[in-house]
DRENZA-518239 format. One record per residue: residue in one letter; z, x, y of N, C-alpha, C, CB in turn. Coordinates in steps of 0.02 Angstrom, whole numbers, plus 50000, padded with zeros to 5 digits. Glycine has a CB too. Layout:
! residues N
+---------+-------+--------+---------+-------+---------+----------+-------+--------+---------+-------+---------+----------+
| residuo |  n.up | n.east | n.north | ca.up | ca.east | ca.north |  c.up | c.east | c.north | cb.up | cb.east | cb.north |
+---------+-------+--------+---------+-------+---------+----------+-------+--------+---------+-------+---------+----------+
|       a |     Z |      X |       Y |     Z |       X |        Y |     Z |      X |       Y |     Z |       X |        Y |
...
+---------+-------+--------+---------+-------+---------+----------+-------+--------+---------+-------+---------+----------+
! end
This chain:
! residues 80
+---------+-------+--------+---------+-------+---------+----------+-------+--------+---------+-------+---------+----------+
| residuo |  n.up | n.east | n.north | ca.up | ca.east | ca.north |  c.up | c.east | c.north | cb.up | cb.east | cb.north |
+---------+-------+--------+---------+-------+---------+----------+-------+--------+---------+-------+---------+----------+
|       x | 38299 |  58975 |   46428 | 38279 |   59017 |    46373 | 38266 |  59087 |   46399 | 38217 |   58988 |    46338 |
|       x | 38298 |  59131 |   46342 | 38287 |   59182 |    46390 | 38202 |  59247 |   46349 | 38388 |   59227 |    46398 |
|       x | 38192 |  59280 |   46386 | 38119 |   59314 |    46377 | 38132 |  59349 |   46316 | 38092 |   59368 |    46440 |
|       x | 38190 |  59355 |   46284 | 38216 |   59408 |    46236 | 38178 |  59342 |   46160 | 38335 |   59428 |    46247 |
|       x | 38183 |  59303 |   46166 | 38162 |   59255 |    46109 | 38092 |  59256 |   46092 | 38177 |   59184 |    46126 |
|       x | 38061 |  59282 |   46152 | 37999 |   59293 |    46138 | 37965 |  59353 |   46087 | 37979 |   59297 |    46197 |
|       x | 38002 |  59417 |   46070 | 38011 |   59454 |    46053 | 38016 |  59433 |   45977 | 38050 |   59480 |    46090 |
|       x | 38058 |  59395 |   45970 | 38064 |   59364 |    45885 | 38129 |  59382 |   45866 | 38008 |   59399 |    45823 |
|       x | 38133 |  59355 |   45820 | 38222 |   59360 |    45793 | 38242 |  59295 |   45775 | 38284 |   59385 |    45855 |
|       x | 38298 |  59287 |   45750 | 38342 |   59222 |    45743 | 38351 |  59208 |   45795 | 38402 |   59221 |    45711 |
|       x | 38372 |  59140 |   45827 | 38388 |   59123 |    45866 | 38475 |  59121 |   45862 | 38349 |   59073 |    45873 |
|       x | 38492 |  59119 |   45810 | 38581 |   59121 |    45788 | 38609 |  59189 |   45843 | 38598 |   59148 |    45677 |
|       x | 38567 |  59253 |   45822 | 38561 |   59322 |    45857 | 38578 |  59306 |   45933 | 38480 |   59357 |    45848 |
|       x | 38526 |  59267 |   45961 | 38532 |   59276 |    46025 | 38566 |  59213 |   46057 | 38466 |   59292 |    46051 |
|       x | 38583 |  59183 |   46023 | 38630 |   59123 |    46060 | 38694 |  59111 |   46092 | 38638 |   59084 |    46025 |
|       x | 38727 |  59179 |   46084 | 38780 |   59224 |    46101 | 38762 |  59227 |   46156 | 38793 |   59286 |    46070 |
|       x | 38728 |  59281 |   46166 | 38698 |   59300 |    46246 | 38680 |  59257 |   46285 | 38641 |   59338 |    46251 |
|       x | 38650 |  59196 |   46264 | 38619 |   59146 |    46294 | 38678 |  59106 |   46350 | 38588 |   59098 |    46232 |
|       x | 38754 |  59110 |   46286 | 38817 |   59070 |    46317 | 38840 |  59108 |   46369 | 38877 |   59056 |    46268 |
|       x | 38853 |  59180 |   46345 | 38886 |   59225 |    46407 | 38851 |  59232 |   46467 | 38898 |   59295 |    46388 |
|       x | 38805 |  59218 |   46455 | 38739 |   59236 |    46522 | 38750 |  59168 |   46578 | 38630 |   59230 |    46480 |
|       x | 38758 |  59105 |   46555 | 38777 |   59048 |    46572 | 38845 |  59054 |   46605 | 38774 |   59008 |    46518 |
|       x | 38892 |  59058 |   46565 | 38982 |   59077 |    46568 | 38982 |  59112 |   46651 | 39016 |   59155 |    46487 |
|       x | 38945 |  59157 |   46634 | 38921 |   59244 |    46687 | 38902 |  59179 |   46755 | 38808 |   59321 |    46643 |
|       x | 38862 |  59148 |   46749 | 38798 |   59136 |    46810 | 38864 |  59076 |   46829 | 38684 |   59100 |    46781 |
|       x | 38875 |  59013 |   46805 | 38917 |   58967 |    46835 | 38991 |  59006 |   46861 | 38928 |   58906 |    46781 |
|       x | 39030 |  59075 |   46822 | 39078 |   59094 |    46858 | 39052 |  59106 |   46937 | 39108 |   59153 |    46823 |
|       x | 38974 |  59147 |   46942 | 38959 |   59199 |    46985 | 38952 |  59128 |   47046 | 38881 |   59258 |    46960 |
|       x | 38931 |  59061 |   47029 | 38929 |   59013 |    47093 | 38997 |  58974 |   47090 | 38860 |   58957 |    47092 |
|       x | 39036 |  58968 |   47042 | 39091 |   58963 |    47072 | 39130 |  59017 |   47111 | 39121 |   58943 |    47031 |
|       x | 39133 |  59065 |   47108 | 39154 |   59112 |    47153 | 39130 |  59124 |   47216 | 39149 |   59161 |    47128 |
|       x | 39061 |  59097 |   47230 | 39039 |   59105 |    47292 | 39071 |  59035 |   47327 | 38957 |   59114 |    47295 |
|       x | 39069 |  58950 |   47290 | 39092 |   58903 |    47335 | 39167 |  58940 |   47335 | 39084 |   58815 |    47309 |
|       x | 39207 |  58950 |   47317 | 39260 |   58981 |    47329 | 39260 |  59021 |   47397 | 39272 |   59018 |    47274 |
|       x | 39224 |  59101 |   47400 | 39236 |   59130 |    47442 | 39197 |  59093 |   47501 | 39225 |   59194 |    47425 |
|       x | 39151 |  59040 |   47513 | 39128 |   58981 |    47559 | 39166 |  58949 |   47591 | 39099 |   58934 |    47533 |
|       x | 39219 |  58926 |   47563 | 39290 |   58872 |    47556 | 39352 |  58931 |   47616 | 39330 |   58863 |    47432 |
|       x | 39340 |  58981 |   47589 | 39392 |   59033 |    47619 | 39385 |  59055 |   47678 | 39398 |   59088 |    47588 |
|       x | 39319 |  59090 |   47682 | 39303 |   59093 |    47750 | 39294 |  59034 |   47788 | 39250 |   59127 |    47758 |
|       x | 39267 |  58965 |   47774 | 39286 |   58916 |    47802 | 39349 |  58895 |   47843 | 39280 |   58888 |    47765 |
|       x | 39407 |  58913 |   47797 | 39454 |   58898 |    47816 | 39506 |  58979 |   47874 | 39480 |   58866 |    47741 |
|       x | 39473 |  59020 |   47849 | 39505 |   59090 |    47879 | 39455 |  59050 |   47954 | 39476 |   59197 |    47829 |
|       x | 39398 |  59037 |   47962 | 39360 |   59016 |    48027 | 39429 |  58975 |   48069 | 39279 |   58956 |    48007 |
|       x | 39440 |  58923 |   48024 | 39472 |   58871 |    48072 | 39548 |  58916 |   48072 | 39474 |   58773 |    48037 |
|       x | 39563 |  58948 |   48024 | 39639 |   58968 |    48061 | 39624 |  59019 |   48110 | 39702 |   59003 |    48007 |
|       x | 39593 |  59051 |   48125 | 39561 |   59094 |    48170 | 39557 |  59074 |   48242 | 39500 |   59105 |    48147 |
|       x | 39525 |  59007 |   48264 | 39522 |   58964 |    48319 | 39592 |  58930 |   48321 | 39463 |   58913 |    48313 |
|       x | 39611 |  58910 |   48290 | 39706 |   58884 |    48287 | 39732 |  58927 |   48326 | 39757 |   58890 |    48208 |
|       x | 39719 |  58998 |   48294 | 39749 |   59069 |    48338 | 39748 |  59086 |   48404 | 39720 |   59124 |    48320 |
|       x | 39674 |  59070 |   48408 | 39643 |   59092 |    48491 | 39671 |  59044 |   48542 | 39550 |   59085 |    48500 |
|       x | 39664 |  58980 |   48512 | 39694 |   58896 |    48560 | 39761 |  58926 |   48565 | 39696 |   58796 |    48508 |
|       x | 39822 |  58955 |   48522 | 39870 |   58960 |    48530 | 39897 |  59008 |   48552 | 39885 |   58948 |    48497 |
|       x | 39849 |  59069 |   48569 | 39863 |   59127 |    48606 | 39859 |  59117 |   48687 | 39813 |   59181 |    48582 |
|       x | 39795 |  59071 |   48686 | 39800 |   59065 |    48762 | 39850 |  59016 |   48766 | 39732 |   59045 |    48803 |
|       x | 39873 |  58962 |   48733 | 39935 |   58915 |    48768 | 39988 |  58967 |   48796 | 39979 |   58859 |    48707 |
|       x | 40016 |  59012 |   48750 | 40061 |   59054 |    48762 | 40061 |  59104 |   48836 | 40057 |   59089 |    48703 |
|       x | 39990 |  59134 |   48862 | 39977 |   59147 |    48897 | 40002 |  59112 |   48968 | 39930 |   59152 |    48877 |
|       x | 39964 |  59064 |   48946 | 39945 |   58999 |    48997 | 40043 |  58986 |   49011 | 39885 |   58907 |    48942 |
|       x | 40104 |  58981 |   48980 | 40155 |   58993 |    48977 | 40193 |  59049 |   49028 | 40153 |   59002 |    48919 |
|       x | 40167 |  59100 |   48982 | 40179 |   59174 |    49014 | 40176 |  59170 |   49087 | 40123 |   59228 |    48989 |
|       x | 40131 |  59154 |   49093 | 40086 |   59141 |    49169 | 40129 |  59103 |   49209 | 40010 |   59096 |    49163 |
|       x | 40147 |  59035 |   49192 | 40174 |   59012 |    49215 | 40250 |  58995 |   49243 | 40151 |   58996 |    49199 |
|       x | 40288 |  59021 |   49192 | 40352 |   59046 |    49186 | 40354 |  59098 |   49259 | 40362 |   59088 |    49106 |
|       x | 40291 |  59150 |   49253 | 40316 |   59224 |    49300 | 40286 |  59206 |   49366 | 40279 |   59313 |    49271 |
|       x | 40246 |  59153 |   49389 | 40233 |   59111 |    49436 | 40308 |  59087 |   49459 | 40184 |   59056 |    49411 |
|       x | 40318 |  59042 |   49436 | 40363 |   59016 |    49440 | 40436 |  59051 |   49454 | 40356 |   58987 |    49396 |
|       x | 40444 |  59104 |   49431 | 40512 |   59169 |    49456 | 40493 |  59193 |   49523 | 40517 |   59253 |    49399 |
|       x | 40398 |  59197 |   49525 | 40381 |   59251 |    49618 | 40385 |  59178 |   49639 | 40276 |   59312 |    49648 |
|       x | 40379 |  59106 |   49622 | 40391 |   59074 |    49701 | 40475 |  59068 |   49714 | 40351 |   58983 |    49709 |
|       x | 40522 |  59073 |   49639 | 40590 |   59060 |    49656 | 40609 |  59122 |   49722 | 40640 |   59069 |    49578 |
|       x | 40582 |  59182 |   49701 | 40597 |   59236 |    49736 | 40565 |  59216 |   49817 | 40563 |   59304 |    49696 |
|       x | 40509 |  59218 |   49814 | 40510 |   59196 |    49877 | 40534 |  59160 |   49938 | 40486 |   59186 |    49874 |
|       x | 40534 |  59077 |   49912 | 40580 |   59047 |    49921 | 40667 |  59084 |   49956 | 40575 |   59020 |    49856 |
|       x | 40687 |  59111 |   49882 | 40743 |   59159 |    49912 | 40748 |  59174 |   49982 | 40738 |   59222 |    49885 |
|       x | 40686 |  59236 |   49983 | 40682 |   59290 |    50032 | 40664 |  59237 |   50089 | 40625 |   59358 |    50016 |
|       x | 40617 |  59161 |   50087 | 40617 |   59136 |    50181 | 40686 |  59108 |   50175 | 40547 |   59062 |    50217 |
|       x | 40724 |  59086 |   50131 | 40791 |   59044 |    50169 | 40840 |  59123 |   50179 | 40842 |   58963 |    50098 |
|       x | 40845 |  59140 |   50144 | 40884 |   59207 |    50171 | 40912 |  59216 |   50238 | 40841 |   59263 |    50167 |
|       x | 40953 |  59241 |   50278 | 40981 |   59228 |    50339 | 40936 |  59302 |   50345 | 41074 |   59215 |    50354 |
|       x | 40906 |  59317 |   50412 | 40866 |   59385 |    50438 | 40883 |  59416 |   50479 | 40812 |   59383 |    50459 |
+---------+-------+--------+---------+-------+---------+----------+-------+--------+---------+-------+---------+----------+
! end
C-alpha cells in the first residue's frame, strides 16, 4: 500500500500507480538476476580465456624450444 492512500481519495484513482509501481519494481529485479547471470557467465568465459592463453603460450614455448635444440643439435653434428 502505498503512503499516497493515506491522504484520501478513491482508491480506483490510485490503483493505477499501485500496478505500474509493481510492473516498475519486479522489471527492476528481474534485470538485476539478469545482469547477475551475465557477469556470471562473462566470469567463466574470462577464465576459459586465461587457461587458453597460457596453453597457447605453453605451445609457443615449446615449438621455439624445440627449433633452438633442432639447431643445436645441427651445429654439434656439423663437420668443424
Amino acid at each position: 500500500m502505498s503512503a499516497r492512500r493515506a491522504v484520501g481519495g478513491s482508491r480506483y484513482l490510485y490503483d493505477s500507480f499501485d500496478l505500474a509501481e509493481a510492473r516498475l519494481a519486479a522489471q527492476e529485479r528481474l534485470d538485476e538476476e539478469r545482469r547477475a547471470g551475465l557477469e556470471y557467465r562473462l566470469g567463466r568465459i574470462e577464465a576459459a580465456l586465461e587457461r587458453l592463453e597460457k596453453r597457447l603460450w605453453l605451445t609457443v614455448y615449446g615449438v621455439a624450444a624445440g627449433v633452438l635444440a633442432h639447431g643445436a643439435l645441427a651445429l654439434m653434428v656439423a663437420p668443424g
